[in-house]
C-alpha positions as CSV (number, residue, x, y, z in Angstrom):
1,X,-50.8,-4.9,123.1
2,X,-50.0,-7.1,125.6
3,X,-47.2,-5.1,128.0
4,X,-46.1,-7.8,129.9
5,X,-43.7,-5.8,132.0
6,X,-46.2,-3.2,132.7
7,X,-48.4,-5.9,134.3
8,X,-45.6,-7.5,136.1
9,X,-44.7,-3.8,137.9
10,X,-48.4,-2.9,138.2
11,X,-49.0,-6.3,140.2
12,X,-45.9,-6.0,142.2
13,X,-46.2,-2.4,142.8
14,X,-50.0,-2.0,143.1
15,X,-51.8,-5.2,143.5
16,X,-50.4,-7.4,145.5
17,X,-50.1,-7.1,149.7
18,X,-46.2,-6.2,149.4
19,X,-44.0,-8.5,151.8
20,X,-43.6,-6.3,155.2
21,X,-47.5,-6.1,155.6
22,X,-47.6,-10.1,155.2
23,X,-44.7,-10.9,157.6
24,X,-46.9,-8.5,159.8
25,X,-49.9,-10.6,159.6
26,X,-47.6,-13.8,159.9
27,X,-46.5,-12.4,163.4
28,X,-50.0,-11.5,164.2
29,X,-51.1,-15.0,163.4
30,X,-48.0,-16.6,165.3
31,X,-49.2,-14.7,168.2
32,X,-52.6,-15.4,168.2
33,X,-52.0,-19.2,167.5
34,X,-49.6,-19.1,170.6
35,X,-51.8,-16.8,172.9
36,X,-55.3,-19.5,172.3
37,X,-52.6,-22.8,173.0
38,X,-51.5,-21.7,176.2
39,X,-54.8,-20.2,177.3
40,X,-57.3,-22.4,179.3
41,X,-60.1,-22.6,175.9
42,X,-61.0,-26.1,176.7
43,X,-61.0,-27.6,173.2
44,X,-57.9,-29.8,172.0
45,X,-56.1,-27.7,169.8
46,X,-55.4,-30.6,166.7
47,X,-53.4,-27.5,164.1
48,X,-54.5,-24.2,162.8
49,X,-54.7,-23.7,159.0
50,X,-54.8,-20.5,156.8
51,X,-58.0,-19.9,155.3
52,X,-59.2,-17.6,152.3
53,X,-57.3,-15.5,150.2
54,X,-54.5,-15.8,152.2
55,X,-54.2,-19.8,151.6
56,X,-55.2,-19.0,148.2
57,X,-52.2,-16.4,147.6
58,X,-54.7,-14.2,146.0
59,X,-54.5,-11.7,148.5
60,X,-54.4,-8.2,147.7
61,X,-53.5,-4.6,148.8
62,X,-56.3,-2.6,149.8
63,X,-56.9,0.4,147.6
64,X,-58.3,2.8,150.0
65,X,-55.1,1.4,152.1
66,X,-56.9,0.0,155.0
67,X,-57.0,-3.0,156.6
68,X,-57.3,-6.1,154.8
69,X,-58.8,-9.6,156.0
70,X,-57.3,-13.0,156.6
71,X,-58.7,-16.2,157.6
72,X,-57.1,-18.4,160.4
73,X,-58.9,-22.0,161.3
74,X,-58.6,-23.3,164.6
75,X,-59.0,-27.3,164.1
76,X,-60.0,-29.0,167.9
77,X,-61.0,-31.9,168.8
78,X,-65.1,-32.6,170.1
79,X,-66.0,-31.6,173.5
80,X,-68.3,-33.8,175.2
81,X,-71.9,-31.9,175.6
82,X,-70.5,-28.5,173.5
83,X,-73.1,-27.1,170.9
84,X,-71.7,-25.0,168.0
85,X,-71.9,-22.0,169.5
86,X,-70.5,-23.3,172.7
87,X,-67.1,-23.1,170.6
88,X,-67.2,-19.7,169.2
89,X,-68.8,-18.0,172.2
90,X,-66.2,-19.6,174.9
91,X,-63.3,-18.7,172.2
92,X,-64.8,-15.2,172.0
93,X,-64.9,-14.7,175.8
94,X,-61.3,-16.2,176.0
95,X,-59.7,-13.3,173.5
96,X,-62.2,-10.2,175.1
97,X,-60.5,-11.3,178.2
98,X,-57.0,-11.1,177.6
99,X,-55.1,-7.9,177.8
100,X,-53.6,-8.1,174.7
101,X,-56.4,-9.2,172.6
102,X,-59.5,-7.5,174.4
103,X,-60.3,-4.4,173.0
104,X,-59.5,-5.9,169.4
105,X,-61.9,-8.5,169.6
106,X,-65.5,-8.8,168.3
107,X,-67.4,-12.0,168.1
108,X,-69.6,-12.9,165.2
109,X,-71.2,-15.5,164.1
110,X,-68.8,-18.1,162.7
111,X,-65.6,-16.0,163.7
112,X,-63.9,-13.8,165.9
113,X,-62.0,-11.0,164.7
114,X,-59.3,-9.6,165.9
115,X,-58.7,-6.3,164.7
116,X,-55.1,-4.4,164.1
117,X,-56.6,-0.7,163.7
118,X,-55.4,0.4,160.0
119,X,-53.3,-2.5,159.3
120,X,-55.2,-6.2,159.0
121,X,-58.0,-8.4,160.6
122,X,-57.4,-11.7,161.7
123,X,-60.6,-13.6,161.4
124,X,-59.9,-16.5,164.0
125,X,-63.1,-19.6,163.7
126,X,-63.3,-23.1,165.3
127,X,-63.6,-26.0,163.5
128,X,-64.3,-29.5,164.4
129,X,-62.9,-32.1,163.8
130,X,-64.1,-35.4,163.2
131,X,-67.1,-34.8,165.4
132,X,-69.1,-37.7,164.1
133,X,-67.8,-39.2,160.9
134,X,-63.8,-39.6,160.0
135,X,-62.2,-37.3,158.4
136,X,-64.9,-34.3,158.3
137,X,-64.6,-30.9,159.3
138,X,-67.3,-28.6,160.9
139,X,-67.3,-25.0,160.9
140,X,-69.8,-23.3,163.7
141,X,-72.5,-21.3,163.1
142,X,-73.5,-19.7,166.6
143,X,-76.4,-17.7,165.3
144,X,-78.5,-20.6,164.6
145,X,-76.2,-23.3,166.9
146,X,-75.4,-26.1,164.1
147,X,-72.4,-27.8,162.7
148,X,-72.0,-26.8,159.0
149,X,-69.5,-29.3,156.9
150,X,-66.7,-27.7,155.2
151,X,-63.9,-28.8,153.6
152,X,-61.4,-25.4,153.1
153,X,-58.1,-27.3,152.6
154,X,-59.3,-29.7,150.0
155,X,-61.0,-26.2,148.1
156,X,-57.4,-24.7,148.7
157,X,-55.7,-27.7,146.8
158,X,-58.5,-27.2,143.8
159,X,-57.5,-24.0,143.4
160,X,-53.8,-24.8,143.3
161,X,-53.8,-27.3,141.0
162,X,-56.0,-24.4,138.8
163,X,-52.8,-22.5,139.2
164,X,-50.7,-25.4,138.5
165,X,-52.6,-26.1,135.2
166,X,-52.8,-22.4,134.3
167,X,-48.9,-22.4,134.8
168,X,-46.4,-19.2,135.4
169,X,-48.9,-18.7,138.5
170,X,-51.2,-16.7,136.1
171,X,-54.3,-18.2,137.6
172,X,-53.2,-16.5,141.3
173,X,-52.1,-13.3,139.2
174,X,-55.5,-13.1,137.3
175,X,-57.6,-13.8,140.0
176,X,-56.0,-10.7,142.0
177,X,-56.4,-8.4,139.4
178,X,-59.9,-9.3,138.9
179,X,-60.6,-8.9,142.8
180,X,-58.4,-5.3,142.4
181,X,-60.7,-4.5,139.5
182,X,-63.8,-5.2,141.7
183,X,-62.6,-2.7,144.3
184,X,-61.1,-0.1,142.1
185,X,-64.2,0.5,140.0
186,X,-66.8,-0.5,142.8
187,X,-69.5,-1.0,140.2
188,X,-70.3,-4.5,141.2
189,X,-70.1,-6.9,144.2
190,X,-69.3,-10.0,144.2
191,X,-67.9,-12.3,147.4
192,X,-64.3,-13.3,146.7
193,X,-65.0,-17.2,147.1
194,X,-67.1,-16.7,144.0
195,X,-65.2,-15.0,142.2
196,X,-62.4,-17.3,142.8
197,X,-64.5,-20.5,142.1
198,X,-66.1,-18.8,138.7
199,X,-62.7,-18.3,137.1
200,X,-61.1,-21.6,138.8
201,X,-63.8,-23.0,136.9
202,X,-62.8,-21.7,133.7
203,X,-59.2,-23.5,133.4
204,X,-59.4,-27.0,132.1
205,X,-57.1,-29.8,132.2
206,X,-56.7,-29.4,128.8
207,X,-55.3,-25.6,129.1
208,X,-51.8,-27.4,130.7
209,X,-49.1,-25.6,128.2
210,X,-51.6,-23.7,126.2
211,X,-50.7,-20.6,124.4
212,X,-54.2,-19.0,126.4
213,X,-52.0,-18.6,129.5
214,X,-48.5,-17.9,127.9
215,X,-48.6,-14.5,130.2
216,X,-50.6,-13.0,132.4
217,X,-52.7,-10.4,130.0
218,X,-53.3,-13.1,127.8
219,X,-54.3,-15.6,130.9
220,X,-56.8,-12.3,131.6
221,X,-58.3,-12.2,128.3
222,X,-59.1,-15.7,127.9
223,X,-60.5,-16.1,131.3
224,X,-62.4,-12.9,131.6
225,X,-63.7,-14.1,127.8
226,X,-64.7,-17.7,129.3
227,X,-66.3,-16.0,132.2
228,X,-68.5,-13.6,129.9
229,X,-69.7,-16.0,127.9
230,X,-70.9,-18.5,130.4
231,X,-72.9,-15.6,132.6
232,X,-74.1,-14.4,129.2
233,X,-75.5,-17.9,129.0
234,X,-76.9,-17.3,132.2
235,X,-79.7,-14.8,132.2
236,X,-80.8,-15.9,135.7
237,X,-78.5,-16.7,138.6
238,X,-77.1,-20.0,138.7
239,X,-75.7,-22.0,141.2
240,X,-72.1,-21.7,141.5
241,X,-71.2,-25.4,144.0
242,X,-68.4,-25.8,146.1
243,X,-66.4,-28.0,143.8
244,X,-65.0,-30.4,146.7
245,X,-68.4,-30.1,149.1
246,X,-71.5,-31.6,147.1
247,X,-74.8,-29.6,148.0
248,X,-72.8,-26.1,149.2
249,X,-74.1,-23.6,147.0
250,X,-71.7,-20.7,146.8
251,X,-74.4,-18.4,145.7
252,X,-76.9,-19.2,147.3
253,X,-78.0,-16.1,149.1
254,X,-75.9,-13.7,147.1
255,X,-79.0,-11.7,145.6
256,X,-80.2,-11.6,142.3
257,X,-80.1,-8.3,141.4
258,X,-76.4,-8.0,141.7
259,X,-75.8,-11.6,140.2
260,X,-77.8,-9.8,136.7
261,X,-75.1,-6.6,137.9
262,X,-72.1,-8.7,137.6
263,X,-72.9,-10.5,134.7
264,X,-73.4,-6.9,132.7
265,X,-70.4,-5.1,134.5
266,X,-68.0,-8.6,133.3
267,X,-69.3,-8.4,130.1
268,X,-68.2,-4.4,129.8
269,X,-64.8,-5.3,131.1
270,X,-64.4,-8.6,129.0
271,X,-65.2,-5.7,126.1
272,X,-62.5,-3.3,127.5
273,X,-59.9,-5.8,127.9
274,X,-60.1,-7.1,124.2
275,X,-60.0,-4.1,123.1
276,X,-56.5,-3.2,125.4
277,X,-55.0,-6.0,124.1
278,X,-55.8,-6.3,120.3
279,X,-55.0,-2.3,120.3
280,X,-51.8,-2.2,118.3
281,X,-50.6,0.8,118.9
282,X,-48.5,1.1,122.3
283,X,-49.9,4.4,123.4
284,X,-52.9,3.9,122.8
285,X,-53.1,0.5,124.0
286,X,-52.1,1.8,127.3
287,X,-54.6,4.5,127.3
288,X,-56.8,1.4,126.9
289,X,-55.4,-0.9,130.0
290,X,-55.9,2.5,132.1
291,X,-59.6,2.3,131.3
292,X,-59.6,-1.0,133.0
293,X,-57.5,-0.8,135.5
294,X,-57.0,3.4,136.1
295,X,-53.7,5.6,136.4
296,X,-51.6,3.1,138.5
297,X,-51.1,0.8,135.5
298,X,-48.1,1.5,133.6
299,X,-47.6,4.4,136.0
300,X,-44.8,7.0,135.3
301,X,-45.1,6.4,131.7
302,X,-46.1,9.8,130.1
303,X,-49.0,9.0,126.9
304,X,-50.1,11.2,123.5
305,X,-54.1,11.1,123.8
306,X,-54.7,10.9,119.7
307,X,-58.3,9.8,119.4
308,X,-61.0,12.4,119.4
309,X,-64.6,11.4,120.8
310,X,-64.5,7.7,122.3
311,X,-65.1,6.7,125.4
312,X,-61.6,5.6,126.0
313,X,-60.1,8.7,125.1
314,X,-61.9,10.8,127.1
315,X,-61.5,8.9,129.9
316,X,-57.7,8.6,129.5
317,X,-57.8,12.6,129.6
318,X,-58.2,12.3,133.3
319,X,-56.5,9.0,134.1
320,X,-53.2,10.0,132.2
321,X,-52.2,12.1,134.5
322,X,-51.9,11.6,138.1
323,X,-53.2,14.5,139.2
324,X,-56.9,14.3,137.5
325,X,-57.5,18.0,139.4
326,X,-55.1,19.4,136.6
327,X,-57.9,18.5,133.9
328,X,-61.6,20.4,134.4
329,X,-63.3,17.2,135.0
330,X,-67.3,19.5,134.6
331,X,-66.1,20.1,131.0
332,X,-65.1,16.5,130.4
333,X,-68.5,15.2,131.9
334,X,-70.1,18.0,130.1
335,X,-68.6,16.7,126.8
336,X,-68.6,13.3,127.3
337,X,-70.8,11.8,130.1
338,X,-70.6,10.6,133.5
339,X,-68.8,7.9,132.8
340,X,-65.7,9.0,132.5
341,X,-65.3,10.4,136.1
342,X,-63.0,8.1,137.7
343,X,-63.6,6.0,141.1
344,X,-60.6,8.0,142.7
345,X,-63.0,11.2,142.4
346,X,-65.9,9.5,145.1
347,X,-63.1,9.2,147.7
348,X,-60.2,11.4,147.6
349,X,-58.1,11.9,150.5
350,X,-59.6,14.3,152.8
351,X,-62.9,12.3,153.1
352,X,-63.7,10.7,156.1
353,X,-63.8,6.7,156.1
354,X,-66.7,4.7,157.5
355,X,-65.7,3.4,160.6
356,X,-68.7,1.3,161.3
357,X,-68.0,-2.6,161.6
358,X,-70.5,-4.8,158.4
359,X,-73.7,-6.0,160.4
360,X,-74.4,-9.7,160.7
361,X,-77.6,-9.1,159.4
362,X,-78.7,-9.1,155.8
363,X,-77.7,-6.9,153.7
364,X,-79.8,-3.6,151.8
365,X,-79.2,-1.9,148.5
366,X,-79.9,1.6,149.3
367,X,-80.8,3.9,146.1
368,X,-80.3,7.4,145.9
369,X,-83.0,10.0,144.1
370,X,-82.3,13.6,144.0
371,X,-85.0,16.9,143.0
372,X,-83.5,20.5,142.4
373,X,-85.6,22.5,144.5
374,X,-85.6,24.9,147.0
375,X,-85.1,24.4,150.7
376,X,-88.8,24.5,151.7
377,X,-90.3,23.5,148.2
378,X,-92.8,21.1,148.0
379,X,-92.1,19.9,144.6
380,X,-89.1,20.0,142.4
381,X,-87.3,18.6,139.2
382,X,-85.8,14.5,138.8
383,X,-82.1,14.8,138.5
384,X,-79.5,11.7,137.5
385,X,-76.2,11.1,138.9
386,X,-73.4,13.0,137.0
387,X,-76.5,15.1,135.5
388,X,-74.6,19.3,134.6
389,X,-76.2,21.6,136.9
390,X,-75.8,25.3,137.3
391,X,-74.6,26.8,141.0
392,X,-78.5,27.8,141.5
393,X,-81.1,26.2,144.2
394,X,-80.5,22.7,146.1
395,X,-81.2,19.2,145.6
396,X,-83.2,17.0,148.1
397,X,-81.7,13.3,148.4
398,X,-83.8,10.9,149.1
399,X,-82.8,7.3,150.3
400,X,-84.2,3.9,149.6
401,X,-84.3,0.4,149.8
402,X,-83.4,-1.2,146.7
403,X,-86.7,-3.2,145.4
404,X,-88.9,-1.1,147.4
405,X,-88.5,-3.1,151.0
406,X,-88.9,-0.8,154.0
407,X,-85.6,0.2,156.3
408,X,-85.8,-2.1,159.7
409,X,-87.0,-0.1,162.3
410,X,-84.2,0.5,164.6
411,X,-82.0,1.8,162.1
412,X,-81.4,5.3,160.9
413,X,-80.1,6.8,157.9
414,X,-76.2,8.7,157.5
415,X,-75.2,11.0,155.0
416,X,-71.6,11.3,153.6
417,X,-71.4,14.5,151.6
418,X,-68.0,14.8,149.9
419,X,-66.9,18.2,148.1
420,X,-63.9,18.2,145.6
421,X,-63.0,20.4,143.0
422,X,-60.3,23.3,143.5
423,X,-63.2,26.1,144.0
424,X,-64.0,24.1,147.3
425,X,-60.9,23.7,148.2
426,X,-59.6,27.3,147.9
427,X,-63.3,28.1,149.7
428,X,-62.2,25.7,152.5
429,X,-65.5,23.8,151.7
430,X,-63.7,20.5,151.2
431,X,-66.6,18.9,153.3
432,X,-66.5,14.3,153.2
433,X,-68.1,14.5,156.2
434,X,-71.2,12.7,157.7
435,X,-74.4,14.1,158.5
436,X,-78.1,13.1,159.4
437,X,-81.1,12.8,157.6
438,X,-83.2,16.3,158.0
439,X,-87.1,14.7,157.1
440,X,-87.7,11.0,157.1
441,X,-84.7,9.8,155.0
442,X,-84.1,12.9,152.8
443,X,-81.1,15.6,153.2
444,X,-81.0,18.6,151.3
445,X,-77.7,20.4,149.9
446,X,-77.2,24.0,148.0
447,X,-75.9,23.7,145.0
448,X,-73.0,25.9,145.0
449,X,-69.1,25.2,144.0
450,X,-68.1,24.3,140.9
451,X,-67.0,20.6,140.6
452,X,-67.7,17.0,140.8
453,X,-69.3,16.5,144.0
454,X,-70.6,13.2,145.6
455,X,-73.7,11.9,148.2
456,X,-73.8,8.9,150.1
457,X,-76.6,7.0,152.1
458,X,-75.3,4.9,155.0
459,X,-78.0,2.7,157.0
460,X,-77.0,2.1,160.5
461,X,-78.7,0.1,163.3
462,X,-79.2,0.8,166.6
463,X,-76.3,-1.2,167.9
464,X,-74.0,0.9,165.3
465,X,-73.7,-1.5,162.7
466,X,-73.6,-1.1,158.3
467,X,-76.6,-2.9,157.3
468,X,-76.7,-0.9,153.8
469,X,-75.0,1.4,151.8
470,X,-75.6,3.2,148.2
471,X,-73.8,4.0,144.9
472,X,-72.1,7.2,145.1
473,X,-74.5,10.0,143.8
474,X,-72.3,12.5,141.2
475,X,-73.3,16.2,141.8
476,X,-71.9,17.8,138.5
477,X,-71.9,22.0,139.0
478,X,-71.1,24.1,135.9
């Protein structure tokens, strides 16, 4: 079944970045556009533009509710004898020194961010205008000092005349729920301006008035069905171009491994979603849309789990409720897999958040392997994530770079290690705190309440930067 009203409250309630914290970022804007006018930044000031999600209206709320990201353009004029990075590092020095704006400020390489601590960051870049052929734009790349075209308001106009063509603003709607699907489940990456170009690419002239956007599920299924089969087409990673900028490749250094990811996570969810919506039954189509998109959808309405053994079902048996610590989550992992534990489980509430700002640098995979074994034992036995283990012994992490690369060598490895479960809780051993690594990049835990517990590897420079981060690793105790 479709539930149209259920996805109309679910976006409006859930998904989308409700109206006080945009007027927020609207002030923040207003302010920062006001503060770099009057200030003595040398460049011309031409306009400032909206960049990103913002200017694509498919911005959404974060779901660990922190702060979310806009793009703001500055457009200037050339200055005689100024480099690219000239622009962003005189900008830069022109925000650290201001009262307002100083401690708030960091200066990357295309950007500066201004930061509004638990509420939004501003992402604030030059761009130049008409520096040596009419009507071009340059952003500036300060790491490597050159002038990059681009052309953000003419891929902002693509995209709304997607929408336009889409109709009922499904195309906007869709594209959010995808993005809030991405960071719900966290079981693949994928940079927003690709996943906005893939399913902008998916809507043809031809779909103007079709019945395969009358609503917004419907606009869902066929473009998550579009999308699946073209990536399934794909074994290898393609290019995805810049439709208005010929020679941009979009993916061009978004790694292979989690291209080959994406395509096997879309085609799960493509699964999932057909099978939501051709469900005829209305509870258990429901129970269905909460596989996809977890207890907030169709929230408040109270659901009759009929089914016996199939994946859906047993994952509705924690999701339909909202308090998934009422349910024994070890039996239902015992009984039916690790799949079922739900994302909310890897970061509840009383686990603390990693503060440390993304590196510039390229980002590492980090893998996690674990051996039950004692403390001092030289040797011990493979274990899986979301593996059933009884309260006896330890388990020695061990962290890795994905494909086998070696860590940099200023960098050092974190551990989150996050405890639920009421046992902990009543045992005041509610630990999602971070540690260090004991031996090389290992850590070693006891094995000791029972619950669904989780381990985390963090790599962090020596300048206190994220350059990688892993899966969460499930520590099932019977």
């Amino acid at each position: 079944m479709k539930h149209v009203e259920h996805f109309r409250n679910f976006l409006k309630d859930t998904v989308n970045l409700n109206q006080t914290r945009i007027t927020d970022l609207e002030n923040s804007t207003g302010a920062i556009e006001r503060f770099i006018r009057q200030s003595t930044w040398e460049p011309t000031i031409k306009r400032f533009a909206e960049q990103g999600s913002w200017a694509h209206d498919t911005i959404i709320k974060p779901v660990d509710q922190g702060e979310f990201d806009a793009d703001l353009l500055v457009m200037v004029d050339p200055v005689d004898g100024w480099t690219a990075e000239d622009y962003v590092k005189t900008l830069g020095k022109t925000l650290k020194e201001s009262s307002t704006y100083g401690e708030k400020t960091k200066v990357w390489d295309y950007c500066i961010t201004v930061t509004y601590a638990k509420e939004h960051k501003v992402d604030v870049a030059p761009c130049v205008v008409e520096r040596i052929w009419a009507n071009t734009l340059e952003v500036c790349n300060k790491k490597h000092d050159e002038f990059e075209e681009s052309r953000p308001e003419e891929y902002t106009q693509w995209l709304k005349d997607r929408n336009a063509i889409s109709g009922t603003n499904s195309f906007r709607k869709v594209t959010r729920l995808v993005k809030y699907l991405r960071d719900i489940k966290l079981t693949f990456s994928c940079p927003s301006v690709i996943l906005t170009t893939l399913l902008g690419n998916h809507i043809h002239d031809w779909d103007k008035g079709s019945s395969s956007f009358a609503d917004v599920p419907t606009a869902l299924k066929t473009l998550m069905g579009r999308l699946d089969d073209w990536l399934q087409a794909r074994p290898d990673k393609p290019q995805i171009p810049n439709p208005k900028l010929l020679g941009e490749d979009f993916a061009a250094n978004w790694p292979e491994a989690k291209y080959e990811n994406f395509r096997n996570k879309i085609q799960r969810y493509r699964t999932w979603i057909d099978e939501a919506y051709d469900e005829p039954d209305k509870n258990e189509s429901i129970i269905a849309w909460r596989r996809v998109f977890g207890p907030e959808f169709a929230k408040g309405v109270t659901v009759e789990v009929k089914k016996s053994l199939s994946e859906a079902t047993a994952l509705a048996r924690v999701l339909a409720s909202d308090a998934a610590y009422n349910h024994d989550l070890v039996r239902d992992v015992r009984l039916y897999g690790a799949a079922i534990v739900p994302a909310s489980v890897s970061h509840p509430d009383h686990q603390e958040p990693a503060a440390w700002p993304i590196s510039a640098r390229p980002w590492i995979d980090l893998l996690i392997t674990a051996h039950h074994q004692r403390k001092r034992s030289s040797a011990g036995k493979a274990v899986q994530s979301g593996e059933v283990l009884a309260p006896r012994g330890g388990l020695l992490f061990r962290a890795f770079a994905f494909g086998g690369q070696s860590f940099p060598s200023d960098c050092h490895i974190k551990w989150r290690i996050t405890n639920t479960g009421i046992t902990a809780m009543i045992a005041k051993c509610g630990r999602g705190d971070f540690y260090s690594s004991e031996k090389g990049n290992t850590r070693w835990e006891p094995l000791a309440y029972h619950g669904v517990h989780v381990a985390e590897a963090f790599l962090i420079s020596a300048d206190g930067a994220l350059l990688g981060q892993s899966r969460p690793f499930h520590v099932v105790i019977d």
